[in-house]
C-alpha positions as CSV (number, residue, x, y, z in Angstrom):
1,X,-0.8,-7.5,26.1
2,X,-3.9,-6.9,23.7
3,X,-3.2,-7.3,20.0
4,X,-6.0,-6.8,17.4
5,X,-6.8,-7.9,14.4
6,X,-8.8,-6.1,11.6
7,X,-9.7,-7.5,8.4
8,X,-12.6,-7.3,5.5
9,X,-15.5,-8.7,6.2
10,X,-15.1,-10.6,3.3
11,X,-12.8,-11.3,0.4
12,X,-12.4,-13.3,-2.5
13,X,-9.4,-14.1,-4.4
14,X,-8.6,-16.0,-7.6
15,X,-9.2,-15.1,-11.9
16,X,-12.3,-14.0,-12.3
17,X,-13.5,-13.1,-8.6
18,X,-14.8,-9.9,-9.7
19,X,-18.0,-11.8,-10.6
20,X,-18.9,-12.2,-7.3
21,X,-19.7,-8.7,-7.0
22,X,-22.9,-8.5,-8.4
23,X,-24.2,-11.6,-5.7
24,X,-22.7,-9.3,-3.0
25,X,-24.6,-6.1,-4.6
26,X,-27.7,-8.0,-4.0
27,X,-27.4,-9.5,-0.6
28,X,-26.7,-6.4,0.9
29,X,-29.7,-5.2,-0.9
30,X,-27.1,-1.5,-2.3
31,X,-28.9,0.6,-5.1
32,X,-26.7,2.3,-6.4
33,X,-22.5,2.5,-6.6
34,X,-20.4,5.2,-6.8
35,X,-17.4,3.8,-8.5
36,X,-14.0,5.8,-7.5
37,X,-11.3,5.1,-10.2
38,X,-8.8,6.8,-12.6
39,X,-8.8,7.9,-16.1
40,X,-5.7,5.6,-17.2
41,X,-8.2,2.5,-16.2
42,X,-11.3,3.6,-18.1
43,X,-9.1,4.4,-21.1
44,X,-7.8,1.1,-20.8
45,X,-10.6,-0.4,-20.5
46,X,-9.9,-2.2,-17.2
47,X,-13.0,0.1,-14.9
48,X,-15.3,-1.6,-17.8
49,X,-14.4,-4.9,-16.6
50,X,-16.6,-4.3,-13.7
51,X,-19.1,-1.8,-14.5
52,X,-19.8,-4.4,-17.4
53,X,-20.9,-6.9,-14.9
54,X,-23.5,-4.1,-13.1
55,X,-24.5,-3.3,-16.7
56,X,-25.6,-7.1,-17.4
57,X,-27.3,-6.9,-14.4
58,X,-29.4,-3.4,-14.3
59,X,-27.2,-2.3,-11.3
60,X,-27.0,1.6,-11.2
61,X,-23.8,3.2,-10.9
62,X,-21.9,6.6,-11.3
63,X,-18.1,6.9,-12.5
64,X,-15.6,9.2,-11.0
65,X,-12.6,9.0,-12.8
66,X,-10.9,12.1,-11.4
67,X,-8.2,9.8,-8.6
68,X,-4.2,10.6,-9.5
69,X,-1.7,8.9,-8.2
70,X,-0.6,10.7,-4.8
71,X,-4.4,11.6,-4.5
72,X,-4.8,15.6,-3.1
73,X,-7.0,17.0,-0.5
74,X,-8.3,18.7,-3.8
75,X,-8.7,15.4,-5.5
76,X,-10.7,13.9,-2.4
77,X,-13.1,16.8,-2.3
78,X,-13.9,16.9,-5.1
79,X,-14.9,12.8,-5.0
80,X,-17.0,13.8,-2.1
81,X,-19.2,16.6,-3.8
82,X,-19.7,13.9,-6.7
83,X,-20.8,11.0,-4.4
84,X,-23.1,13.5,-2.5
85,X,-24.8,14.5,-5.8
86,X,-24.8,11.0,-7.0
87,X,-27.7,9.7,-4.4
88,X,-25.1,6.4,-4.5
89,X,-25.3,4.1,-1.1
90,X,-22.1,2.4,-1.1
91,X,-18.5,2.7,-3.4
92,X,-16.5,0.5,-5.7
93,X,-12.8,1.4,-5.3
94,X,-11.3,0.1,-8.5
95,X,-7.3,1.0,-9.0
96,X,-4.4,0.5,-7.0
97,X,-3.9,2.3,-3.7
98,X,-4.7,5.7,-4.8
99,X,-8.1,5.0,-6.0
100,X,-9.0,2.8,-3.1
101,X,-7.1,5.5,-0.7
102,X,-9.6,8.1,-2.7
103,X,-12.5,5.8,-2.3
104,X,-11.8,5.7,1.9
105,X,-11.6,9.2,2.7
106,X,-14.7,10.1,0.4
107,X,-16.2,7.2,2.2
108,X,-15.0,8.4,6.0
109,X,-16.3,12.1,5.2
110,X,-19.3,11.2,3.9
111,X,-20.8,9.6,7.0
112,X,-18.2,11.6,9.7
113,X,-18.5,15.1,8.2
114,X,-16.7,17.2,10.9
115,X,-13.3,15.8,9.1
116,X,-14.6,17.5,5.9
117,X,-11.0,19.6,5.9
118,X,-9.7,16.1,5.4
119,X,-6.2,16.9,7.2
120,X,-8.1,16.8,10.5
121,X,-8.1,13.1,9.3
122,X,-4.1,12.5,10.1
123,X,-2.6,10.1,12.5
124,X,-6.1,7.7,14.4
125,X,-8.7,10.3,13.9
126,X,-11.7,9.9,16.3
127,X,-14.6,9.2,13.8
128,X,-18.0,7.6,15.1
129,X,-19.0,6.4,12.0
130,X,-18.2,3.5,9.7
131,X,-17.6,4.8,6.0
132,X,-19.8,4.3,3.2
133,X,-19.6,0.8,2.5
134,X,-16.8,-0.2,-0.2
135,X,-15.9,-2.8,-2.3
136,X,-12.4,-2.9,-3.2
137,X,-10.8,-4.1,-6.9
138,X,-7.4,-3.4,-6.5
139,X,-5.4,-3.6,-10.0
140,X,-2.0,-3.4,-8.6
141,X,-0.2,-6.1,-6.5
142,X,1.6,-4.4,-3.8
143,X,-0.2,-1.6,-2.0
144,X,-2.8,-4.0,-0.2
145,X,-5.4,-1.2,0.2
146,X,-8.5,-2.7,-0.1
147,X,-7.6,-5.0,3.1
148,X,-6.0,-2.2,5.5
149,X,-7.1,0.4,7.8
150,X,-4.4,3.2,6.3
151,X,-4.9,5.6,3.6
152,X,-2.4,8.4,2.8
153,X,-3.6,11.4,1.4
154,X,-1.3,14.4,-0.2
155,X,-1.4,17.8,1.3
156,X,-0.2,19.9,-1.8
157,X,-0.3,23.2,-0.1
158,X,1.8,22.3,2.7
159,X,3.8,20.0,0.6
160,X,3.8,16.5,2.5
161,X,2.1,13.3,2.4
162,X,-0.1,12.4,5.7
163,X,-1.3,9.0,7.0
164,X,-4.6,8.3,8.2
165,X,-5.5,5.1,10.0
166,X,-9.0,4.5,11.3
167,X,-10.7,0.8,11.6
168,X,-13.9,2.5,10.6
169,X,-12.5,2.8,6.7
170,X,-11.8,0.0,5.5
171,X,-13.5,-2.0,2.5
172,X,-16.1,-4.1,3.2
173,X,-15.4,-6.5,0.8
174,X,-12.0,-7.0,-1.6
175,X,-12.6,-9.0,-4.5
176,X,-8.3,-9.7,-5.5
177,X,-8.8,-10.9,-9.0
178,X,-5.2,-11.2,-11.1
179,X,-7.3,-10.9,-13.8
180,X,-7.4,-7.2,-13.1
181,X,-4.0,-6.9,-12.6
182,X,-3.0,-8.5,-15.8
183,X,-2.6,-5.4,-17.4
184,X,0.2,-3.4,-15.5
185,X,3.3,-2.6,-17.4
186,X,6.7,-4.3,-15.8
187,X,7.7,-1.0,-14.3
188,X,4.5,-0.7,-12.5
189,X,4.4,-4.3,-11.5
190,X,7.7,-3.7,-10.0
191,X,7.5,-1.0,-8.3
192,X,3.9,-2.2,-6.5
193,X,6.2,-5.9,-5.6
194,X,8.2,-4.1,-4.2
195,X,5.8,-1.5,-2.2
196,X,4.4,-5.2,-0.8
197,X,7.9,-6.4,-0.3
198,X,8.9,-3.5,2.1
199,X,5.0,-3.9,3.9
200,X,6.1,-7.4,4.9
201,X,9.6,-6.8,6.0
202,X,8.9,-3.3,8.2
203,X,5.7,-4.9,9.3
204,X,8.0,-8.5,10.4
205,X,10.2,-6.0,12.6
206,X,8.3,-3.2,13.4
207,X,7.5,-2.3,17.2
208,X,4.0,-3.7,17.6
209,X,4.4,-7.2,15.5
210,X,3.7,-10.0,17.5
211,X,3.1,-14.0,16.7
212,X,0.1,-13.6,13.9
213,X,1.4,-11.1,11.9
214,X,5.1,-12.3,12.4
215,X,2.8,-15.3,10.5
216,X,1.5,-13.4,7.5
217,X,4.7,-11.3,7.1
218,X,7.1,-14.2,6.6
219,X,4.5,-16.3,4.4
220,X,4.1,-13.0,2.5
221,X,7.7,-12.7,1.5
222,X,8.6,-15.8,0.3
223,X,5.4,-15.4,-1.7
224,X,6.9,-12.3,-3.2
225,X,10.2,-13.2,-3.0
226,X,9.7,-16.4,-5.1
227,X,6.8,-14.8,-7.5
228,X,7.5,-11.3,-8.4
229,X,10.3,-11.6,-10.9
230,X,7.9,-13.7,-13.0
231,X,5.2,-11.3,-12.0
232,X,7.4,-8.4,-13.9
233,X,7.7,-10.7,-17.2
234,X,3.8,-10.9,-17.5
235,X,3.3,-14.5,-16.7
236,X,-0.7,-14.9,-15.3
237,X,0.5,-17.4,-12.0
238,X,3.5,-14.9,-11.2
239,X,0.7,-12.3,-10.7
240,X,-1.8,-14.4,-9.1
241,X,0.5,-15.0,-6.5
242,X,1.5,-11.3,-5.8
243,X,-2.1,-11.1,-5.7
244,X,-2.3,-13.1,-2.7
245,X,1.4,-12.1,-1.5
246,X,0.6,-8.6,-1.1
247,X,-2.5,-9.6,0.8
248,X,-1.6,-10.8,3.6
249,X,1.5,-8.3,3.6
250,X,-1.9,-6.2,4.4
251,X,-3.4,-8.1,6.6
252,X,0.0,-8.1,8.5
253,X,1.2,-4.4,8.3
254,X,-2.1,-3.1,8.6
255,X,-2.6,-3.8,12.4
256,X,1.1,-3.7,13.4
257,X,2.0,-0.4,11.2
258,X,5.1,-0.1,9.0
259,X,9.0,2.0,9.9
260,X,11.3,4.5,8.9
261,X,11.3,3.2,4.8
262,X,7.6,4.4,4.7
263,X,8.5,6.8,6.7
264,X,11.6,8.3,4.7
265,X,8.9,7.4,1.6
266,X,6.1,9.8,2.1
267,X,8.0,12.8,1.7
268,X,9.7,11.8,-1.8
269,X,5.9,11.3,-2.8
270,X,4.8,14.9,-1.5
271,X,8.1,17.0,-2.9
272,X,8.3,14.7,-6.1
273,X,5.6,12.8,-7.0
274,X,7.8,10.0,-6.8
275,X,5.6,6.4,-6.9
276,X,5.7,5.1,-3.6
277,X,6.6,1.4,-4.2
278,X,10.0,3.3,-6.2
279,X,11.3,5.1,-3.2
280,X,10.1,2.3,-0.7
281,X,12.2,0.6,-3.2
282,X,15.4,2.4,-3.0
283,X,15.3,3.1,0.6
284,X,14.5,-0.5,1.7
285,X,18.1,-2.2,1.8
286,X,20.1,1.0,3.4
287,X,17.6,1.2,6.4
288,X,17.8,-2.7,7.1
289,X,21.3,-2.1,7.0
290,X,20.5,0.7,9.6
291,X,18.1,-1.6,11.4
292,X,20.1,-4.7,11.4
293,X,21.3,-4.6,15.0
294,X,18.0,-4.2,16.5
295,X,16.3,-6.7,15.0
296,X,17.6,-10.2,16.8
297,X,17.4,-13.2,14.4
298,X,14.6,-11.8,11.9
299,X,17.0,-10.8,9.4
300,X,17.8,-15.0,9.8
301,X,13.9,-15.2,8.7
302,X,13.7,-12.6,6.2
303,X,16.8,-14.3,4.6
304,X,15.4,-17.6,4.4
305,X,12.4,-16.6,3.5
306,X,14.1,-14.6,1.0
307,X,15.5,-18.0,-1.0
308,X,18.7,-17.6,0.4
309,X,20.4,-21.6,1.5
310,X,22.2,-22.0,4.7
311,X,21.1,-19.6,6.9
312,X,20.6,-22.1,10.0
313,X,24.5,-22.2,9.7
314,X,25.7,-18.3,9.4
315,X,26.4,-16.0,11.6
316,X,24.1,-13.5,13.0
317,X,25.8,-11.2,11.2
318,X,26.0,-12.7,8.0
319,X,22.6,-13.9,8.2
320,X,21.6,-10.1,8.0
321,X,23.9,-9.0,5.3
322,X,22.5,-12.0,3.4
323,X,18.9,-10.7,3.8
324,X,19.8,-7.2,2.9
325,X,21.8,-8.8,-0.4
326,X,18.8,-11.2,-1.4
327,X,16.5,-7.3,-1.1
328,X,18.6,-5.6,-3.1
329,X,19.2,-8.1,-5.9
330,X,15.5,-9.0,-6.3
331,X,15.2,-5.0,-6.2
332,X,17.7,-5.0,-9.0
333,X,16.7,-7.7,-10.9
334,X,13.2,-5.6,-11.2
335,X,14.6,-2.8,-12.8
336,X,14.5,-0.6,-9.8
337,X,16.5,2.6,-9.8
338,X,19.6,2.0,-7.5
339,X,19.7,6.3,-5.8
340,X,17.3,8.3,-5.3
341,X,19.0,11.2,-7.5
342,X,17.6,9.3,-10.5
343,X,14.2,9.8,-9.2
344,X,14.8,13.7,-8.7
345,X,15.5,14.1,-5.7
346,X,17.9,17.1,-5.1
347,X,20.3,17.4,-2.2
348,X,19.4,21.0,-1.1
349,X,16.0,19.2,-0.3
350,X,17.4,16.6,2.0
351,X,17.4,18.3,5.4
352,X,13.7,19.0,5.3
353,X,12.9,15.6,3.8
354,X,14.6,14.2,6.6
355,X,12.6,16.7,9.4
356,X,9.2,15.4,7.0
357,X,10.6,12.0,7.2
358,X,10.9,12.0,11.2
359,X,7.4,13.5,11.7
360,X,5.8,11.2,9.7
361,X,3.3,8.7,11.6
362,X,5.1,5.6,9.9
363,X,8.4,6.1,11.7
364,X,7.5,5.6,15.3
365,X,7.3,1.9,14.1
366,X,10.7,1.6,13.5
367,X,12.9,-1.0,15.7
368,X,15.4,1.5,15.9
369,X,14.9,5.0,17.8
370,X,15.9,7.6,15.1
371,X,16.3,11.5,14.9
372,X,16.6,13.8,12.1
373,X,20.2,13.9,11.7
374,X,20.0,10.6,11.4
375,X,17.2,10.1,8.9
376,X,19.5,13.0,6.8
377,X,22.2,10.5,7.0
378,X,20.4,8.0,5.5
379,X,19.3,10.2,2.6
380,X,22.8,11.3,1.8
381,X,24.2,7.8,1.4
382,X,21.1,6.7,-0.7
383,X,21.5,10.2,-3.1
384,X,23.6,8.5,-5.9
């Protein structure tokens, strides 16, 4: 069997990284950057963190500020028509997944325009072209964007999120500086841990995983596992290490691909504008429950990695309940809504959730075959 790997070309990691950007400006010789980001991050003054260094340095630029969370066809087309005016060479994706998902379909377009529609860009589209090149400056810890292949992009008219993966998008370069990430507010720091949590465990049992990304997956949860509550209270190492955690979650997931949790996830986000790491969140522990029997002694792994003492000496069974119990207390423990009802999701919505849900490129991934009565199943039990 063939397994690949695709990663950045480089990446740098550590407080204060982001300084390296200018030296990487100038050896690939870019003249100007087109800097995708949101208008919550140039009020806070995080963007300036970074245009300030191409300031010090003469390095032209042009801002767009107009990414949302659950970016829109809308949204990305509109970032295209501004990098075409701009005359810009190459992109600096600064945000958390949205941006840098913004930043990778402008960036895709721009050099493949026959996907200019952007939903002809769904499932492994068949560009021939590399995207503009982009650096990545995530300020999240959890969606691992700037180091993965996968954007998802909202289709408001039709009312669903879709899932793009093409090799040809992603960043050239990922500078993961905590120092960025300092900033995010505890619910937002949750939510993104545990967006990263659900990337390592799916991407530990999903279909394609094999030896190297079984690797990064379980080294990425007990990262998380053993970081993130600190992470929440504001302390600098806690978020230094989901900083690297959620990483090599990416580096994992990101050539394997992800389950039914992302899966049941993408719809919540279309219907509700419901953050993704929140419903990966509440779904997480009722589908490894669902899961559990098709997963052989992983749950054993996620467990342990997890914190939890004694699994060499439980059952298989309890082994699995553990793991499941450890997810859902560190879930807790975060301040993570415990139903989907207190996100807003409404019951007369379920059955086509579930049809989005089943349809969704994420959930062929899964361990477990599933079907839509199923997946409706699931959302019932997880309602309140």
């Amino acid at each position: 069997m063939v397994n690949r790997m695709i990663l950045n070309q480089t990446s740098y990691f550590g407080a204060g990284s982001i300084g390296k950007i200018t030296d990487e400006v100038r050896k690939s010789a870019f003249q100007k950057a087109f800097i995708v980001t949101d208008k919550a991050l140039v009020e806070h003054g995080i963007a300036q963190k970074v245009t300030a260094l191409l300031d010090a340095e003469l390095l032209p630029y042009e801002l767009f500020d107009g990414s949302i969370p659950n970016p829109t066809i809308a949204v990305v087309k509109a970032g295209l028509a501004a990098f075409q005016q701009s005359g810009a060479d190459y992109i600096i994706a600064i945000g958390g997944g949205s941006p840098i998902d913004t930043a990778k379909a402008i960036g895709i377009i721009a050099t493949n325009p026959t996907f200019s529609d952007v939903r002809s860009l769904e499932g492994e589209a068949d560009t021939t072209q590399a995207s503009v090149p982009i650096f990545a400056v995530p300020t999240t810890s959890g969606t691992a964007a700037e180091v993965t292949i996968n954007y998802v992009i909202t289709d408001e008219e039709r009312q669903r999120k879709f899932v793009c993966v093409d090799p040809h998008d992603i960043p050239l370069v990922a500078f993961v500086d905590s120092e960025m990430m300092m900033s995010m507010p505890k619910s937002l720091c949750a939510a993104t841990g545990m967006d990263a949590l659900t990337h390592a465990i799916e991407g530990y049992i999903t279909n394609a995983a094999w030896e190297l990304t079984d690797m990064l997956h379980l080294k990425a949860i007990k990262i998380i596992a053993g970081s993130l509550r600190s992470s929440v209270k504001g302390d600098a190492a806690g978020r230094e290490k989901m900083a690297l955690g959620q990483y090599i979650a990416g580096m994992g997931f990101s050539n394997v691909g992800l389950g039914l949790v992302h899966g049941m996830a993408h719809p919540l986000g279309a219907w509700y504008d419901t953050p993704h790491g929140v419903a990966n969140a509440i779904i997480l522990p009722t589908v490894m429950e669902y899961n559990a029997a098709y997963t052989g002694e992983k749950y054993r792994d996620i467990a342990e990695a997890m914190g939890v003492v004694g699994t060499e000496s439980m059952s298989l069974d309890e082994a699995r309940k553990a793991a499941v119990r450890a997810v859902s207390e560190l879930s807790k423990d975060v301040g993570i809504p415990s139903s989907l009802s207190e996100v807003g999701v409404k019951e007369q919505d379920l059955e086509a959730l579930a049809k989005d849900a089943l349809a969704d490129v994420c959930t062929g991934g899964n361990p477990r075959t599933t079907n839509a009565e199923e997946i409706l199943t699931l959302y019932k039990k997880l309602l309140y």
